[in-house]
LOMAR-42107 format. One record per residue: z, y, x of N, C-alpha, C in turn. Coordinates in steps of 0.2 Angstrom, whole numbers, plus 5000, padded with zeros to 4 digits. Layout:
// LOMAR-42107
ZYXZYXZYX
...
//
This chain:
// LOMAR-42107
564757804736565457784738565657824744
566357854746566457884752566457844759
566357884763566057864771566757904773
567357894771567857924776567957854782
568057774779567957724783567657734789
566857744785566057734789566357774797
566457824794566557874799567157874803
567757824802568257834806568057764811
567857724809567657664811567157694816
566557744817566157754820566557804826
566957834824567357874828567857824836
568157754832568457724834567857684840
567357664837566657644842566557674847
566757744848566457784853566757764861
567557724858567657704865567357624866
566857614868566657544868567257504872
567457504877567957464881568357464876
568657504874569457484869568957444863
568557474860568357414854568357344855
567957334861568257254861568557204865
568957284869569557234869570257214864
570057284858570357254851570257194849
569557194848568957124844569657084848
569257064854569357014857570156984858
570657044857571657034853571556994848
571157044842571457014838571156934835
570456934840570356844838570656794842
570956834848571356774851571856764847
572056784842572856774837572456744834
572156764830571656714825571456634827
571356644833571156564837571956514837
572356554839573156524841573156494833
572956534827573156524821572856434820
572356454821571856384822572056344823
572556354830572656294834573256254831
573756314829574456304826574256264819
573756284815573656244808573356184808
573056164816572756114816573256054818
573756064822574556034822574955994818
574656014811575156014804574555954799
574655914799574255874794574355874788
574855944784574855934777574856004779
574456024781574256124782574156134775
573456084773573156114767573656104761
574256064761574556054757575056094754
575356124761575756174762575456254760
574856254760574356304759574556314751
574056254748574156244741574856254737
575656224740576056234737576356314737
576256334744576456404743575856444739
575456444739575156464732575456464725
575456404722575956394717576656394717
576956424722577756434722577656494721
577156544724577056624722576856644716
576356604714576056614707576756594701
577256544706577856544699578256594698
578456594705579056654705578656724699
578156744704577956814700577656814694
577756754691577756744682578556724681
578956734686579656714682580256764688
579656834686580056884692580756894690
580656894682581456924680581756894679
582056834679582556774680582756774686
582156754689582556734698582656814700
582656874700582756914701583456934698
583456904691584256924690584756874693
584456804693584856754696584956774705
584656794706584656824714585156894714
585156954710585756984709586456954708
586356904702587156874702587456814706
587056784713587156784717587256814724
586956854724587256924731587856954728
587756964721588457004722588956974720
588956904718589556854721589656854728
589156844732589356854739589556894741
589756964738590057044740589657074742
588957074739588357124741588357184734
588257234737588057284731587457294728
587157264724586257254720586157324720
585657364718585357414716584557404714
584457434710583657414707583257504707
582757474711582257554711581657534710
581457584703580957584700580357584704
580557654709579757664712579957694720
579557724724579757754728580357804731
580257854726580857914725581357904723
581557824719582257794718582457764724
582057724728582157684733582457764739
582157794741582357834744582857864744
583057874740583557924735584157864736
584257824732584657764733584957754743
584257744747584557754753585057794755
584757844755585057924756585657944753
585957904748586557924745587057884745
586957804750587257754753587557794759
586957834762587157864770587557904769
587457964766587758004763588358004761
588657964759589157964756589557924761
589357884766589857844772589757904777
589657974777589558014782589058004789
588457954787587957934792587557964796
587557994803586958024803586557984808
586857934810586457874816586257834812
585557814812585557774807584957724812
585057634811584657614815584257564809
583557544812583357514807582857454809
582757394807582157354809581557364805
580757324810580157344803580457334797
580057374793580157354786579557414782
578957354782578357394779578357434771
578957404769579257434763579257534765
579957524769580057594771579357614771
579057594774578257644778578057664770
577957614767577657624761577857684757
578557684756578957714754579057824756
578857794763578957874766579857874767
580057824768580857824768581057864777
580757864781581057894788580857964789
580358004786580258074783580758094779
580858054773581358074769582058074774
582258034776582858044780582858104785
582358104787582458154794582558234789
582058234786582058274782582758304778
583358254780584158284776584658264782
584358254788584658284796585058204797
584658154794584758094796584358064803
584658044809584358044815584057964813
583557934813583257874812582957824818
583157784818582757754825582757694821
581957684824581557614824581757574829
582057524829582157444833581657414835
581157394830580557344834580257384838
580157344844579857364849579157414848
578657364846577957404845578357484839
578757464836578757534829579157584833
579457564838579757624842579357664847
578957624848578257654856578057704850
577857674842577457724837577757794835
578457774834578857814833579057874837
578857874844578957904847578357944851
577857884852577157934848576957984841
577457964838577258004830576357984825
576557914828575957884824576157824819
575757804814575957734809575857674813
575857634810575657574811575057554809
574657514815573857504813573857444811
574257394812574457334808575357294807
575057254800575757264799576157214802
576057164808576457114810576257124818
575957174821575757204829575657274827
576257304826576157404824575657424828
575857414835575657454841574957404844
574757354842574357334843573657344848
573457434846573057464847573357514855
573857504857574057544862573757484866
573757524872573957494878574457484883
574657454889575257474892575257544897
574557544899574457594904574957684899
574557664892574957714887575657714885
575957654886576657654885576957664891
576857644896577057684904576957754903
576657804901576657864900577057884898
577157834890577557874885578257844888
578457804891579057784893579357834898
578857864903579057884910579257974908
578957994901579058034898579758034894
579858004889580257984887581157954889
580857914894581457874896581657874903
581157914906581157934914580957874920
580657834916580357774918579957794927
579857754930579557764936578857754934
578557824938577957864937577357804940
576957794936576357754936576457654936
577157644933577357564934577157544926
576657514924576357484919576457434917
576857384920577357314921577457304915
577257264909577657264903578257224904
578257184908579157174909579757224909
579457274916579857324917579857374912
579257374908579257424900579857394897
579457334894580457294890581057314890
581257314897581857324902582057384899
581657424901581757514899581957534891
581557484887581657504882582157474880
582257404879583157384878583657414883
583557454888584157484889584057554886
583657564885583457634880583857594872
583757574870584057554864584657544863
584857504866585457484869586057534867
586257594869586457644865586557654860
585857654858585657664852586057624846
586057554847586057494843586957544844
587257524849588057534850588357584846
587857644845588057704843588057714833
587557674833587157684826587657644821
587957684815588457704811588157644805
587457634803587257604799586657574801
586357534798585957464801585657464794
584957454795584357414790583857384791
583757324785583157284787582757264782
582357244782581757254776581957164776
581557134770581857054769581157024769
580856974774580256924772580256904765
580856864764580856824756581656844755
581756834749582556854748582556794740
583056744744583156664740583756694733
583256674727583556694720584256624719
584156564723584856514720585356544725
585256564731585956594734585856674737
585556714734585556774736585356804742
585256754747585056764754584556824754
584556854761584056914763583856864770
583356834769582656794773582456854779
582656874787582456914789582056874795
581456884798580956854802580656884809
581056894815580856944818580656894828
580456914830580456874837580756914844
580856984841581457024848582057014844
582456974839583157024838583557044838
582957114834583157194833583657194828
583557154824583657134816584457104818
584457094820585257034821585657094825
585257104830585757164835585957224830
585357254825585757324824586157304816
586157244815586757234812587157214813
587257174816587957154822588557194822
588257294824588757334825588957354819
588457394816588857464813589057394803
589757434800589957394796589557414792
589257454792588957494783588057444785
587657414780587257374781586857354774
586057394775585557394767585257344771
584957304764584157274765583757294759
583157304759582757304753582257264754
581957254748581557214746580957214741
580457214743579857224734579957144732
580057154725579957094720579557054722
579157064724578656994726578956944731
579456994733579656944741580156884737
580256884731580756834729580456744728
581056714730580856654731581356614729
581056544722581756524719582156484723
582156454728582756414730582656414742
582956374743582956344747582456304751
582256264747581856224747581156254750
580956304744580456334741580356404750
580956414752581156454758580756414762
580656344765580556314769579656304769
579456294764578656304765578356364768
578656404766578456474767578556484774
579156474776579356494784579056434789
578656404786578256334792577656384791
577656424785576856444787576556504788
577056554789577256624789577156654798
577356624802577256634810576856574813
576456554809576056494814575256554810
575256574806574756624802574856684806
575356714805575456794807575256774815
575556774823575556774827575356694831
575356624827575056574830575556534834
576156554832576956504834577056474830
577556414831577856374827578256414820
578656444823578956514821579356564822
579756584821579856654826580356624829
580456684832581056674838581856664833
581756714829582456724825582256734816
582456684813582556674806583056674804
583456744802584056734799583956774793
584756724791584856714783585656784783
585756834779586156874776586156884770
586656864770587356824762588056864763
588356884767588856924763588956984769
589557024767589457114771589957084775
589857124783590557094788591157104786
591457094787592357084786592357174786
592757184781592757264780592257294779
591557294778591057304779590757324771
590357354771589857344764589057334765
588857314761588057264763587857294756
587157334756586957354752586157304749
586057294744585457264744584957334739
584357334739583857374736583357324734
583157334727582557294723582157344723
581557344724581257384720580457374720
580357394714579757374710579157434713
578857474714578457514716577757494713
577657484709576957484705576757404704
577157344710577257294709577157264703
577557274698577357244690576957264688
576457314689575857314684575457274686
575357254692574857224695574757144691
575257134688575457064684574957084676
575057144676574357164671573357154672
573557144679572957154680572557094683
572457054676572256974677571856964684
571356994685571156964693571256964697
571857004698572257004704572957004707
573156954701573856954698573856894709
573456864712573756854717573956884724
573556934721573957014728574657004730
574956964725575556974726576056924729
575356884731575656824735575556834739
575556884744575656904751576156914752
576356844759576956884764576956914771
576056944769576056984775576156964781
575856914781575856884788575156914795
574656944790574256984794573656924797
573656884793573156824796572456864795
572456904789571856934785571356964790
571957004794571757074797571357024803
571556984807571556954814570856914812
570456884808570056834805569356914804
569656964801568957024797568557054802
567957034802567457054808567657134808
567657144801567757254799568357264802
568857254803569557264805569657244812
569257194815569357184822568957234825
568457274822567857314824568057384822
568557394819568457474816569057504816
569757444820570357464818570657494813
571357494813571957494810571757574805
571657614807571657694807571057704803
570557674802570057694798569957664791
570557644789570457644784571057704779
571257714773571457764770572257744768
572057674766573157654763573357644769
573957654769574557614772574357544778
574257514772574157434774573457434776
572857414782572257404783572157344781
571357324783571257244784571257244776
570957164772570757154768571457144761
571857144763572557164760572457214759
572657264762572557354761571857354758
571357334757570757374753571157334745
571557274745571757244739572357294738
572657314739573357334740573357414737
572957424739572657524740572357514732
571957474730571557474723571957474718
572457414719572757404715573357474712
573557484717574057534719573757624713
573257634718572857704716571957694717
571757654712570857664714570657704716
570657774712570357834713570257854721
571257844723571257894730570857824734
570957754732570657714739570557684739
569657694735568957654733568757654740
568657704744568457704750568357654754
568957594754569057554758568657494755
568457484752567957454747567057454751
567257494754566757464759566657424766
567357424765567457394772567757314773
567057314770567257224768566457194768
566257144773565557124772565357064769
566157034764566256984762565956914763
566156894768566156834773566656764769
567156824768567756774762568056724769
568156754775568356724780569256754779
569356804776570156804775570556774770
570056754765570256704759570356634763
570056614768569756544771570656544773
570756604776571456594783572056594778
572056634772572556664769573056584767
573856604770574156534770574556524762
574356604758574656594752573956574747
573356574750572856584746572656634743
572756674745572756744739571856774741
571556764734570856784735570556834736
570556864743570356934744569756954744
569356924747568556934747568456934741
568656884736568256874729568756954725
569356974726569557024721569357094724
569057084730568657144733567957154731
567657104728566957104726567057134718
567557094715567957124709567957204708
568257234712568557274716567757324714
567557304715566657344718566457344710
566557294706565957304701566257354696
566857384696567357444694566957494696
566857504703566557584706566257634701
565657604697565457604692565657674686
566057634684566657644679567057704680
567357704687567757734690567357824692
566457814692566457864693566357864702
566357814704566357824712565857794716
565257764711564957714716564457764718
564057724723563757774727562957794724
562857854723562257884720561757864722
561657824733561257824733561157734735
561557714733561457654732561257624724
561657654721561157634713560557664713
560257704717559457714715559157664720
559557624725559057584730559157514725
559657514722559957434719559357444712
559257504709558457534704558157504706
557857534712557157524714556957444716
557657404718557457344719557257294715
557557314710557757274702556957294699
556657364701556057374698555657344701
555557324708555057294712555257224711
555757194712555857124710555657094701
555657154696555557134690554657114689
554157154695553557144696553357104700
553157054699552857034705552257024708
551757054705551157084711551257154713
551857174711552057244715552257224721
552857174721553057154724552657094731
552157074729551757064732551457094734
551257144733550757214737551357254740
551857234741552457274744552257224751
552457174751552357094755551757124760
551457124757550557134760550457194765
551057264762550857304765551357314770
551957294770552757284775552457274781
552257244783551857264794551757324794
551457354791551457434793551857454796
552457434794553257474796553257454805
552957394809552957354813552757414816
552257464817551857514819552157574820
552457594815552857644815552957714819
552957734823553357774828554257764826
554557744831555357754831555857804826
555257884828555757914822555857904816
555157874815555157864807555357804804
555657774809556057694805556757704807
556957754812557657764813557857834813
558257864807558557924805559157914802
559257984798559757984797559757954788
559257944786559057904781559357824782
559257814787559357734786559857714791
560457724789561057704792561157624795
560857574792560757504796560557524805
559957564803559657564810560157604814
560557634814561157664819561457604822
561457564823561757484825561257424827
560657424823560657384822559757394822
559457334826558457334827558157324819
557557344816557657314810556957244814
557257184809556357134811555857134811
555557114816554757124813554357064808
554057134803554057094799553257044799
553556974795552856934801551956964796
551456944800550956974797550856924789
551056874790550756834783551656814778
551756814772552256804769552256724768
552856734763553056664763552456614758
552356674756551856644748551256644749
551056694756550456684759550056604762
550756594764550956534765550856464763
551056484759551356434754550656404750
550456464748549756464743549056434747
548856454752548656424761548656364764
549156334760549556274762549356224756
549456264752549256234744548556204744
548056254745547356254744547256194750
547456214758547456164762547556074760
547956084757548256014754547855974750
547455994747547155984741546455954742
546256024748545555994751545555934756
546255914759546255834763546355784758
546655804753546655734749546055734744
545455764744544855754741544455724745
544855714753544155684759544055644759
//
């Protein structure tokens, strides 16, 4: 198996103070989560239904998806359907293009990321700006997002006063995230004023009324639509949800998971283009439907990305956003990146110590531990599993199939207790880079046992 993980994660180690004051972020979100779900006395209920509202929509993708088109575009929206990445793109770019665009403002939308849609723009002299706060600090660093509901997570303020006082002409050493705020919403401010076209990615997009579900707690999202009349939203297939009703389970349990609120500051609904306006909608499929092929893990697709996964993973809290290889990190992204391209990213397949504490959190149920383990018994197959772990999983299976081998292994193990240091700790045995090995006790368990056996035998004879 690749150690590109092993090694980005070991690389992120090196600053011990930033590693746990990561750790220690991302469990305080995970504790709030705790605390939020423990508020709710029909939590596990609400768990349970949105589970099986996902598992219907996305066995009933092409119905409420047409019924979702022929409700937007009663409302005066224009649908488009994109196959895969390069039509979603393509489809944006010829919206702009054609309304003579080059301000272009946008909210998250982990779609675009996925997509490569702000490279492609920039790439035909379309100026692009990100609105969400954290994706603007990134974007302005020239880096992704290490998670997908806290981009900037892994920044600090000390680094955004930097980049502000560089950027924005901020006052030189003032690390105040108040006064950062400040700075940025009047940095944006402008921008939102100036910006010709406006886009948003959709949480859920409701198939009885056509709605685009937007979920944000600065409103970025409202603001850069507000101005400009030209206004897309996209969405991947999965985000579809048959009704209203079905809207309301989901949004009681979407921001009390992701960040540990009741729910966000701003939950709006877009249904029709401004008065003189046009309002673009994009569907698009991007490798989403085959997944529906792939019986084990046909639940992938009940993620709304609330990022509970990430905030609960001892591996994710410990190795950050960047060491892994797809797009999306955390226990979603090793499912997400599989399903998507095994080959390019098996890697992440190791960065799971399958605890099944992100299946325990996940508010749609989506079994991620167990289709990671899945995941692993492919490797194989794939050609990628690790050479030197099936000769160590051999030699176990050959010592465990004997058992007075195995027992003269038992007998002879204290040895190791002896040892000199370098020869129990190398570059052979990667546990010990971390971690003490135990000492192993002089008599085993059978030793024991057997000891205890003959002892017993001789008091009841007395």
């Amino acid at each position: 198996m690749s150690t590109k993980h092993a090694k980005a994660a070991e690389k992120f180690l090196q600053d011990g103070k930033m590693a746990a004051w990561y750790n220690e972020t991302l469990w305080m979100v995970r504790v709030k989560r705790d605390k939020m779900s423990k508020e709710v006395p029909e939590w596990e209920e609400l768990r349970n239904k949105a589970c099986e509202l996902k598992l219907y929509s996305n066995s009933h993708l092409e119905e409420l998806l047409i019924e979702f088109e022929k409700n937007a575009t009663a409302n005066g929206a224009i649908v488009h359907w994109a196959k895969d990445a390069d039509e979603y793109c393509a489809i944006v770019y010829d919206i702009l293009n054609e309304h003579n665009v080059h301000h272009f403002i946008k909210s998250k939308s982990m779609l675009a990321e996925e997509c490569g849609l702000n490279p492609f723009l920039m790439e035909r002299g379309i100026d692009v700006v990100e609105s969400d706060l954290g994706e603007r600090i990134l974007q302005l660093m020239h880096e992704a997002p290490s998670h997908i509901v806290m981009p900037a997570i892994h920044i600090k303020r000390e680094q955004v006063g930097e980049l502000f006082e560089k950027e924005m002409g901020t006052e030189k050493g003032n690390f105040d995230p108040a006064y950062l705020t400040h700075a940025a919403r009047k940095n944006l401010r402008h921008l939102f004023l100036n910006a010709e076209a406006a886009m948003t990615g959709a949480n859920f997009a409701v198939a009885s009324t056509g709605d685009i579900v937007v979920c944000t707690n600065e409103g970025n999202a409202d603001m850069g639509t507000s101005y400009p009349k030209l206004n897309i939203a996209a969405f991947g297939i999965e985000k579809i949800v048959p009704d209203l009703e079905s809207l309301g389970v989901f949004t009681r349990l979407l921001a009390r998971s992701a960040t540990g609120q009741p729910v966000t500051t701003y939950t709006s609904q877009y249904r029709r283009p401004r008065e003189g306006g046009e309002y673009h909608i994009i569907i698009v499929d991007n490798g989403r439907s085959e997944i529906l092929s792939k019986t084990d893990h046909i639940k992938t697709l009940n993620c709304i990305r609330c990022g509970a996964c990430m905030n609960t993973c001892p591996v994710y809290r410990r190795s950050g956003g960047y060491s892994y290889t797809y797009f999306i990190p955390g226990p979603i992204g090793i499912n997400l990146g599989m399903a998507h391209d095994p080959e390019k990213y098996y890697d992440n397949l190791s960065a799971c110590s399958l605890c099944i504490s992100c299946s325990d959190v996940c508010p749609v149920k989506v079994d991620l531990a167990e289709q990671i383990y899945k995941w692993r018994q492919d490797l194989d197959g794939l050609g990628k599993a690790s050479a030197g772990k099936k000769i160590m999983s051999g030699g176990m299976k050959f010592l465990m199939d004997r058992p007075a081998l195995f027992n003269a292994a038992l007998w002879v193990a204290p040895v190791v207790n002896g040892l000199p240091r370098f020869m129990k700790y190398n570059d052979f045995d990667a546990w010990g880079k971390g971690r003490e090995l135990p000492t192993f006790a002089k008599e085993s368990f059978n030793e024991m046992w057997k000891k205890n056996e003959v002892q017993g035998k001789e008091d009841s004879n007395e």
